[in-house]
C-alpha positions in Angstrom: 4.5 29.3 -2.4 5.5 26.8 -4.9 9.2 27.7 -3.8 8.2 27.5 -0.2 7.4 24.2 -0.2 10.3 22.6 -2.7 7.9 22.2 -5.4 10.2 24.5 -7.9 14.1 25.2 -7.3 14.4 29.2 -7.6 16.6 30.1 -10.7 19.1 32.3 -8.5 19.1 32.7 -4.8 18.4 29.9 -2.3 15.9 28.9 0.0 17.0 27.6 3.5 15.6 25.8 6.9 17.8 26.0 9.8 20.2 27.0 7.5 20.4 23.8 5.5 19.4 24.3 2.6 15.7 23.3 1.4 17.1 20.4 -1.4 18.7 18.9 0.8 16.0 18.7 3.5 12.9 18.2 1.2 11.5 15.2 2.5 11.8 15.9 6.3 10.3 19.6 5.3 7.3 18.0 3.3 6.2 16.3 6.4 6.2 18.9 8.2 4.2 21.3 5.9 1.0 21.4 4.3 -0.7 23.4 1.0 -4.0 24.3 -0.1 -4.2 26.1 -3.6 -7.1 28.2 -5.2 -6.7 25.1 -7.8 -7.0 22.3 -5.4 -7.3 18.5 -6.6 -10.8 16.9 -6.4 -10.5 13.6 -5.2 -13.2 11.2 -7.1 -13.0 9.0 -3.5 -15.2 9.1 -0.8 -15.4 12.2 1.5 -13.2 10.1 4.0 -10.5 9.1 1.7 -10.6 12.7 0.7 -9.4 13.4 3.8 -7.1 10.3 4.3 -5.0 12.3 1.3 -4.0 14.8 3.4 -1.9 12.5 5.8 -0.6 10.0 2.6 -3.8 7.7 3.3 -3.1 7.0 6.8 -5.7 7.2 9.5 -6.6 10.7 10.6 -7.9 12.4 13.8 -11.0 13.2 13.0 -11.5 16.4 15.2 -8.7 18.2 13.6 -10.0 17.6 10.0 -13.7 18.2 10.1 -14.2 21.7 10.6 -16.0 24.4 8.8 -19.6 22.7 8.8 -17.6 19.2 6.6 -18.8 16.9 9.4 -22.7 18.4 9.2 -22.3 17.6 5.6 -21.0 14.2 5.9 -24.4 13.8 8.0 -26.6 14.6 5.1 -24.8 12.8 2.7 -26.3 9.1 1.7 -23.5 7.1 3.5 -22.1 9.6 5.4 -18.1 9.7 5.1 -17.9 6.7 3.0 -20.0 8.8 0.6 -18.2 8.4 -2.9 -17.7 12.2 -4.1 -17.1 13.4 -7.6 -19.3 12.4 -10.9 -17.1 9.4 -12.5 -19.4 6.9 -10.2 -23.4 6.3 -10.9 -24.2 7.3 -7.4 -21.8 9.6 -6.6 -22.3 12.7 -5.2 -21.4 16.2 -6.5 -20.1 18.7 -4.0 -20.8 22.7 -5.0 -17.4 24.6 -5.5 -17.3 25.8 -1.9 -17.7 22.7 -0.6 -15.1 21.1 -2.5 -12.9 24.0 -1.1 -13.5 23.5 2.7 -12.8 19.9 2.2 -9.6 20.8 0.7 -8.7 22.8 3.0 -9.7 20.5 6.0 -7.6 17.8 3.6 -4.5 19.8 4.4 -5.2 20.2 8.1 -5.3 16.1 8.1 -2.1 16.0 9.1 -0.2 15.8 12.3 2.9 17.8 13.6 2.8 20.5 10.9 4.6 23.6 11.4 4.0 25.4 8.2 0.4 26.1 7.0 0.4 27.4 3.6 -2.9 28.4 1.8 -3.0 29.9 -1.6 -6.2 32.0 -2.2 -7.6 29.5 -0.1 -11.1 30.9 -0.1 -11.9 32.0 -3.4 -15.1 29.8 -3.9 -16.5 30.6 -0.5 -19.5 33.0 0.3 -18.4 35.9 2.3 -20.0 34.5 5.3 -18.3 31.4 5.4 -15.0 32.8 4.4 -15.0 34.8 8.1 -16.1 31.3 9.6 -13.3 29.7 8.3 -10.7 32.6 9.4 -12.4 32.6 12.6 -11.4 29.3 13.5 -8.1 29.0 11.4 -6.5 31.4 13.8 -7.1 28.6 16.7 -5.6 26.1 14.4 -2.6 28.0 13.5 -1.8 29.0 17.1 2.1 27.4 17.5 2.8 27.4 13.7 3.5 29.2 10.6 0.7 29.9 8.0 1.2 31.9 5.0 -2.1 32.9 3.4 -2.0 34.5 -0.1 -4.9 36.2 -1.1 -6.1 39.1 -2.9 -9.6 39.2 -0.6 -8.0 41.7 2.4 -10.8 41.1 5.3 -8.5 37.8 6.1 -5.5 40.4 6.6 -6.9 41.9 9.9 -6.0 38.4 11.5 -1.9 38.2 10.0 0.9 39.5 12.2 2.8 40.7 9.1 1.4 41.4 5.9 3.4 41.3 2.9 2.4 43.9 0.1 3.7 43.1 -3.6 3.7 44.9 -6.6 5.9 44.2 -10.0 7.5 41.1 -8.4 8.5 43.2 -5.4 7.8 43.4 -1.8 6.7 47.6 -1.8 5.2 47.6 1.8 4.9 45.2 5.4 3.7 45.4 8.4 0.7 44.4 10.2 -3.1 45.9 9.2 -2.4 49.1 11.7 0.8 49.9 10.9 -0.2 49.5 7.1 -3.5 51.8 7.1 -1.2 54.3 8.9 1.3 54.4 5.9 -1.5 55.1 4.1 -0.4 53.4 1.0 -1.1 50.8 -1.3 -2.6 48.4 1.3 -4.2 51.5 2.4 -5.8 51.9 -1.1 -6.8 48.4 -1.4 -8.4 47.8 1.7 -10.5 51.0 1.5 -11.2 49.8 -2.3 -12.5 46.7 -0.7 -14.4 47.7 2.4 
């Protein structure tokens, strides 16, 4: 993912859009993609700012950002979106680990005319519960685009149209989840593992 989206130059190879290659592109490609990483960045701002971050600190359309239950929790907190989040303030208010996640990853959706959805274990700090309400939904959003989901958690692979098996650095099988379970091989084992 980081050579996806320009933020390391591969050591041999290239990486190309439209044939142009990715250097010399960068800032045109940036604006048009977006990441969220298991390892996100917790903003010490208020929940709206938060989200400001995801489109540079410009304004945002709120409908596209506040999905996954963040605009019910804006309505609990003290001052609602202006809420300041982290624990450097006195009256700042700590998110849990999940929520911190599903702000992140409504962070990345912030911004308009993306093409390329990138979300590295995207997830990991969700319950179960709301890790299928996010995947729900994230196929709606994703309709028109690309989005490349990483994850080692296989119940989100049932909604990919190609799935990308690694092992040792290599792709070993791909395919979609049918044509996969039918090879019956290492995705096979996995998912089963998992299920």
């Amino acid at each position: 993912t980081n050579l996806l989206l320009g933020n390391y130059e591969p050591t041999k190879g290239s990486i190309k859009v439209g044939g142009i290659p990715l250097y010399a592109c960068l800032d045109e490609y940036r604006k048009k993609s977006t990441c969220t990483y298991q390892n996100f960045i917790r903003y010490q701002l208020s929940m709206l700012d938060n989200l400001k971050a995801g489109n540079w600190g410009n304004e945002i359309d709120m409908m596209k950002c506040t999905r996954f239950g963040i605009l019910e929790l804006a309505y609990t907190l003290p001052n609602g979106l202006e809420t300041q989040l982290g624990q450097l303030e006195p009256n700042a208010y700590a998110l849990s680990g999940g929520e911190w996640q599903k702000l992140a990853i409504n962070r990345a959706l912030a911004r308009n005319s993306v093409n390329l959805i990138v979300l590295d274990e995207p997830t990991a700090a969700v319950d179960p519960i709301i890790e299928n309400e996010i995947y729900k939904d994230f196929t709606k959003i994703c309709e028109g685009k690309t989005a490349i989901i990483v994850s080692h958690r296989l119940s989100t692979t049932k909604l990919c149209d190609r799935i990308l098996v690694f092992g040792n650095g290599h792709i070993i099988e791909m395919g979609n989840h049918e044509e996969l379970m039918k090879c019956k091989g290492k995705y096979f084992e996995m998912f089963n593992v998992q299920r």
